[in-house]
C-alpha positions in Angstrom: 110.7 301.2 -19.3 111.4 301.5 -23.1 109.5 303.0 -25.5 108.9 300.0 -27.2 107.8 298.0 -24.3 105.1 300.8 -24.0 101.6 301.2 -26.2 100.6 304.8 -25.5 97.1 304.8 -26.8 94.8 308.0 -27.3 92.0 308.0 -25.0 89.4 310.0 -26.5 86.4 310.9 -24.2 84.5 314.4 -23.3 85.5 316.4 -20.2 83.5 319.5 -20.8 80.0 321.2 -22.9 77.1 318.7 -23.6 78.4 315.0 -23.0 81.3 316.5 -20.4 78.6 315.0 -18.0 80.1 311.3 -19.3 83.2 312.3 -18.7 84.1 311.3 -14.9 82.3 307.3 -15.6 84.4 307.6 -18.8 87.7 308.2 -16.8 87.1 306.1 -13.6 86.7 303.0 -16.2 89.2 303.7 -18.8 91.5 303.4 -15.4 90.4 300.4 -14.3 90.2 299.1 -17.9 94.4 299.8 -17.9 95.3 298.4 -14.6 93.9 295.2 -14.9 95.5 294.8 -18.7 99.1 295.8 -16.8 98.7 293.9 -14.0 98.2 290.6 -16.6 100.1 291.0 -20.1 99.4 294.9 -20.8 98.2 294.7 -24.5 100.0 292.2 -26.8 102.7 292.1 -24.4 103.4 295.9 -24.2 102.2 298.3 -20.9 99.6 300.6 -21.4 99.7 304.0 -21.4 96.1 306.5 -22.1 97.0 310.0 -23.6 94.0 311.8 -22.3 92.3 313.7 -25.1 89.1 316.1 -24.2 86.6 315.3 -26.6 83.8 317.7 -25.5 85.4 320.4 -28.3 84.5 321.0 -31.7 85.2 317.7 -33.5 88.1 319.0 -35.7 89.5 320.9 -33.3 89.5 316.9 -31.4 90.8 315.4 -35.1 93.7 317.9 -35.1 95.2 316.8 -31.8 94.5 313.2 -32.2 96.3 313.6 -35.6 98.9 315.4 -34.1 99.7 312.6 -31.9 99.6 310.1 -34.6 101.7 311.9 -37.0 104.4 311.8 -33.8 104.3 308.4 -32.9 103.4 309.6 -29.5 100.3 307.5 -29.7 99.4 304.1 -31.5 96.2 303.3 -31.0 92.9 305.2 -30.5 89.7 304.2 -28.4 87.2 305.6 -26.0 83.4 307.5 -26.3 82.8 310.2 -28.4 79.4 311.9 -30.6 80.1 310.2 -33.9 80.4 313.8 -35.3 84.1 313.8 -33.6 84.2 310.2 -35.4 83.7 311.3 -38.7 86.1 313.9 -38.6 88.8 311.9 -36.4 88.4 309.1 -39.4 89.3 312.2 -42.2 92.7 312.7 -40.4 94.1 309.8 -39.1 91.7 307.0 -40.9 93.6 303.6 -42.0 96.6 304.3 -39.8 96.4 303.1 -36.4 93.5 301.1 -35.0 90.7 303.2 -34.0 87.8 301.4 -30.9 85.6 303.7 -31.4 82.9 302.8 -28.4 79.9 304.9 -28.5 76.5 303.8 -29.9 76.2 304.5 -33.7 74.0 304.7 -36.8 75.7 302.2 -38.8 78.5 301.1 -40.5 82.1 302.9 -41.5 84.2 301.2 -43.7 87.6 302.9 -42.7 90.3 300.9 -42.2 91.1 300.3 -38.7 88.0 301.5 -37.4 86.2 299.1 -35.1 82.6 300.2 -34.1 81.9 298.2 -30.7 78.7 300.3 -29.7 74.9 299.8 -30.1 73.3 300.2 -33.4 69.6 300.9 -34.7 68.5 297.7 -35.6 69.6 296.2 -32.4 68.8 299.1 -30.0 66.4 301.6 -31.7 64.1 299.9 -33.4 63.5 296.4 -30.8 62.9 298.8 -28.2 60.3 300.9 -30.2 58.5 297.4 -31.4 58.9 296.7 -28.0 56.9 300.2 -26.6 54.3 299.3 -29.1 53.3 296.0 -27.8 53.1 296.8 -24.0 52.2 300.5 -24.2 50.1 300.9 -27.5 53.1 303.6 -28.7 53.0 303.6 -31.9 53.0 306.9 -33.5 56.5 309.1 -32.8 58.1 312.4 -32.5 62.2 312.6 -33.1 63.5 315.2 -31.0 67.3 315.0 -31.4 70.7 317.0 -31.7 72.1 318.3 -35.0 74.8 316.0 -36.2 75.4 312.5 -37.9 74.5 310.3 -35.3 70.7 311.7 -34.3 69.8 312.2 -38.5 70.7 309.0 -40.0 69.3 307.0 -36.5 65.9 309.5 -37.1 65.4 308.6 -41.0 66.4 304.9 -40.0 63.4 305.2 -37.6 61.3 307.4 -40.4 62.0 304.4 -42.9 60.8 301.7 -40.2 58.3 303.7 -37.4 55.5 305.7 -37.7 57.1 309.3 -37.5 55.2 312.2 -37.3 57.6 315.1 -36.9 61.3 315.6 -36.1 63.1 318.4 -34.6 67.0 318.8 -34.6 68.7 321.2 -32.2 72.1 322.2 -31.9 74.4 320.7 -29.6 74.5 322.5 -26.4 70.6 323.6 -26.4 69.0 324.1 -23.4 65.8 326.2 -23.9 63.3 324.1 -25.5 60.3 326.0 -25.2 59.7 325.6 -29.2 60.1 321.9 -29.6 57.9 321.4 -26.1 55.0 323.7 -27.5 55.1 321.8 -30.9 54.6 318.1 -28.3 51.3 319.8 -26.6 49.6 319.5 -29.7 51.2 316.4 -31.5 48.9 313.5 -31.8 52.2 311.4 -31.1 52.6 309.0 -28.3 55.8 309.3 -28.0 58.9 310.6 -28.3 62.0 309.3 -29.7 65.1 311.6 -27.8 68.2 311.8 -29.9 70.2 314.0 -27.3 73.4 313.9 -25.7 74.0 314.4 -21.9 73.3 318.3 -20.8 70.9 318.6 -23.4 68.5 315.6 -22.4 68.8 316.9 -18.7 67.6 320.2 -19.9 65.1 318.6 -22.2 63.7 316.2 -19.7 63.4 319.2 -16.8 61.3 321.2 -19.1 59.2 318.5 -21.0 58.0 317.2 -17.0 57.6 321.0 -16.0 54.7 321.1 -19.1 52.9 318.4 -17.7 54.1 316.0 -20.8 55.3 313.0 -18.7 51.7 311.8 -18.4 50.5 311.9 -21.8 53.8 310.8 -23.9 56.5 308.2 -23.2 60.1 309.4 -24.3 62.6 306.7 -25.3 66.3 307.3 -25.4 69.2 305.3 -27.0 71.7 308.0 -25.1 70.1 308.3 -21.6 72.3 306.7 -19.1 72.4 307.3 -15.0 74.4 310.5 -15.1 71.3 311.9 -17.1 68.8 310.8 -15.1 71.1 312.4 -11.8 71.1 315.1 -13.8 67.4 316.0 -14.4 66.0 314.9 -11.1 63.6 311.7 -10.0 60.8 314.5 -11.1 61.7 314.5 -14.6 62.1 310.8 -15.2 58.4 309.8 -15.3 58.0 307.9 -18.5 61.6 307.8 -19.4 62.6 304.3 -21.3 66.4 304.0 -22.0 68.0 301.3 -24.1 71.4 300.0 -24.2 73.5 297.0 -24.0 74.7 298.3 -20.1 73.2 299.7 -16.9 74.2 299.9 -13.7 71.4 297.4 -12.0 72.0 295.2 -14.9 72.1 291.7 -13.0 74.1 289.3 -14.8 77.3 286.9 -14.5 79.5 289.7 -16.3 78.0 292.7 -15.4 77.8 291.4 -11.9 81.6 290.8 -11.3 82.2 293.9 -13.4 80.1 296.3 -11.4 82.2 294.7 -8.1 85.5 295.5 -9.4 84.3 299.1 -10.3 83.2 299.7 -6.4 86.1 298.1 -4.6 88.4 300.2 -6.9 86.7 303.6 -6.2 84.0 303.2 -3.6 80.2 303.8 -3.1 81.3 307.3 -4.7 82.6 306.8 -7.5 81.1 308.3 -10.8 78.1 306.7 -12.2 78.6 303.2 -13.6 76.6 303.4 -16.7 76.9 302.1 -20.5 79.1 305.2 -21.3 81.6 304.5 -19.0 81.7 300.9 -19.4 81.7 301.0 -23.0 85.6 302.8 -22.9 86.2 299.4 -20.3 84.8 297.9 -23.5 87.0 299.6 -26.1 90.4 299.4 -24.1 89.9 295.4 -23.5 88.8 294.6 -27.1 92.3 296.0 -28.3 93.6 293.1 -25.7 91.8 290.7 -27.5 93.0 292.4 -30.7 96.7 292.0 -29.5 96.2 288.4 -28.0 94.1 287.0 -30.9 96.8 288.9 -33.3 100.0 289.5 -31.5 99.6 293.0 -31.7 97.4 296.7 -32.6 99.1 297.2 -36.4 96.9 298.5 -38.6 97.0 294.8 -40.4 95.6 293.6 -37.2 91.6 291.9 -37.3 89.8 289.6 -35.8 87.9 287.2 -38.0 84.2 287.9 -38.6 82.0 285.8 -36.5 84.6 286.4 -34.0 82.9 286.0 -29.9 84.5 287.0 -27.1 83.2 287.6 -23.5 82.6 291.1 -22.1 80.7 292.7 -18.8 78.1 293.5 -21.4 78.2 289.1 -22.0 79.0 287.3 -25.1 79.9 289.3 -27.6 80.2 288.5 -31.5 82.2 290.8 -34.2 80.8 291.3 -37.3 83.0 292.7 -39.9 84.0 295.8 -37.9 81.0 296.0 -35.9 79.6 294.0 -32.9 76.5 291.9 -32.1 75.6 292.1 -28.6 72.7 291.3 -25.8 70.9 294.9 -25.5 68.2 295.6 -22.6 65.0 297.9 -22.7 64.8 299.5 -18.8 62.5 302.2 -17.4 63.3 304.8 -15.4 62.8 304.5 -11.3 63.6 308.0 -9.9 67.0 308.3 -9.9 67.6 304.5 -11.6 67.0 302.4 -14.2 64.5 298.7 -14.1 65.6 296.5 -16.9 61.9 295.7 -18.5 63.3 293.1 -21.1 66.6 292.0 -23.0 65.2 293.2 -26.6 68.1 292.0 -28.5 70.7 288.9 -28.7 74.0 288.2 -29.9 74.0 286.4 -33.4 
C-alpha cells in the first residue's frame, strides 16, 4: 500500500500511572473504531493506521513525541483520551498543524486551530447533575476534592461561581493516601462531594473515604468515574457514588445498544470495560470520518460547519464551533455498575 493511500494518525491514550487504568477500554475501541472505517472507505478514502502513543507520562514528555511525529510526516492527524494537562501542552507544540480530536471531558473551550473538543463540558455535565442532586437528595452545599492540573481547577471555580462550595482540596496526580483531605470531610458541614480525580486516584480515594464511614453521610459525584473505577475500588466503596457522563456501559439506547453489541462480538464477555473513556476514542476516530466525508479530507483547512449533527453510539450529536453538544446521563452506582437515574442534558 502507498504511503499516500495511508492516514497514519497519532493515537494518544494512557497505558501506565493514574489514568493507565483507561488504557485497555481505550485500546480495545480505538481497534474496533479502525476496522470498521477500513472495512468501509478508511477516512476520506485513505486506510487507517493508529501510531500508539502512551499518554500516562508527563505531558511534555507526551508533546515532544507527538511533535516529533508531526514534524516527520510520520503522522497526520491526532485523536484519542488524555488529562487536558497533556492537551495543553500537545496544543503548544503541534497546535494549528494537523487536526487534533481531542476526546476526553473538558472545562471549556480552546481556540487552537485544529483542535476539536468532542467531550463533556461543565455546563452540560457538572453543573445539571449537581442541580439535579439538589432536587432529589437535598445536596446542596459541596466539597471539591480534585487532582492538581487544568482540568479539575477551572471545572472547581466553574462550580465555585455556580454551587455552593465550601472548601476545595487539590492533590497531585498520582495520590493515594488521603488521610488529610478525609479528616478535613468528618467535620465539613457539606453534603457532598464533588471528585475531580482521575482513575487510580479515585479508586484510592473512594477505598479510604468508605473505610471512614463517609458513604452514609455524604454523596460523591464524579464527572471522571467510569466502570474501570468502580472495578477498581470494590462494590464496598461505591455506596453513594453518582457518575455523570454522556456514555455507560448499561446505557440502553438505539446507538449505544448496537454499539455495545459490536464491542462484545469483537472481543467477548472479557473484553476491557466498555465505559465513556473508551468509547469516547470510538468517538474521536469516527468524527475525523465524518470530517473526511463531510470535507474530503483531515487538512488542517478542514471543518465542519457549526450547527453541524451527526449520529454517534452516544446519539445525535451537534458541533458547536469546535465543541460538541450532546445527550449526557446522571447514573448511580450499583456495586460494581452503574443505574442511569436521568438524561440531565440534551443536544441543542
Amino acid at each position: 500500500m502507498r504511503r499516500s493511500d495511508v492516514l497514519p494518525v497519532a493515537f494518544v491514550v494512557p497505558l501506565q500511572g493514574p489514568t493507565g487504568i483507561y488504557g485497555p477500554s481505550c485500546l480495545a475501541c480505538g481497534q474496533l473504531a479502525v476496522e470498521q472505517l477500513n472495512a468501509r472507505n478508511g477516512i476520506a478514502g485513505r486506510w487507517v493506521e493508529l501510531v500508539q502513543v502512551d499518554a500516562g507520562r508527563p505531558s511534555e514528555i507526551v508533546a515532544e513525541e507527538v511533535g516529533r511525529l508531526v514534524d516527520s510526516g510520520r503522522v497526520e492527524a491526532v485523536a484519542g483520551w488524555h488529562i487536558s494537562a497533556v492537551r495543553v501542552a500537545l496544543t503548544r507544540r503541534i497546535g494549528g498543524r494537523v487536526v487534533y480530536a481531542f476526546a476526553a471531558m473538558h472545562e471549556g473551550g480552546d481556540d487552537t486551530p485544529g483542535v476539536f473538543m468532542l467531550g463533556e463540558r461543565p455546563v452540560n455535565q457538572l453543573l445539571p447533575a449537581a442541580r439535579w442532586l439538589r432536587e432529589h437528595h437535598g445536596a446542596r452545599r459541596w466539597v471539591v476534592v480534585g487532582n492538581d492540573y487544568v482540568y479539575p481547577r477551572v471545572t472547581g471555580s466553574v462550580a465555585q461561581e455556580a454551587l455552593d462550595i465550601v472548601e476545595s482540596a487539590y492533590v497531585a496526580l498520582g495520590t493515594s493516601d488521603f488521610t488529610d483531605v478525609i479528616n478535613g470531610l468528618k467535620a465539613t458541614k457539606a453534603d457532598g462531594v464533588i471528585m475531580l480525580l482521575m482513575g487510580q486516584d479515585a479508586v484510592h480515594f473512594n477505598r479510604q473515604f468508605a473505610r471512614a464511614g463517609l458513604s452514609e453521610d455524604l454523596l460523591r459525584l464524579s464527572t471522571a468515574i467510569e466502570e474501570n473505577t468502580l472495578l477498581g475500588a470494590g462494590p464496598g466503596a461505591n455506596h453513594g457514588v453518582y457518575a455523570a457522563a454522556a456514555y455507560f456501559d448499561r446505557l440502553s439506547t438505539v446507538e449505544s445498544n448496537e454499539f455495545a453489541q459490536q464491542y462484545y462480538a469483537r472481543f467477548g464477555a472479557f473484553a476491557p470495560a466498555l465505559n465513556a473513556v473508551g468509547e469516547s476514542c470510538y468517538e474521536a476516530l469516527h468524527f475525523l470520518a465524518r470530517l473526511g466525508e463531510i470535507t474530503g479530507s483531515v487538512e488542517i483547512s478542514a471543518a465542519l460547519p457549526t450547527g453541524h449533527f451527526y449520529d454517534s453510539p452516544r446519539g445525535l450529536l451537534r458541533l458547536d464551533g469546535n465543541l460538541v453538544d450532546q445527550d449526557v446521563y446522571l447514573a448511580a452506582a450499583d456495586g460494581l455498575e452503574f443505574r442511569i437515574e436521568e438524561q440531565i442534558a440534551r443536544t441543542g
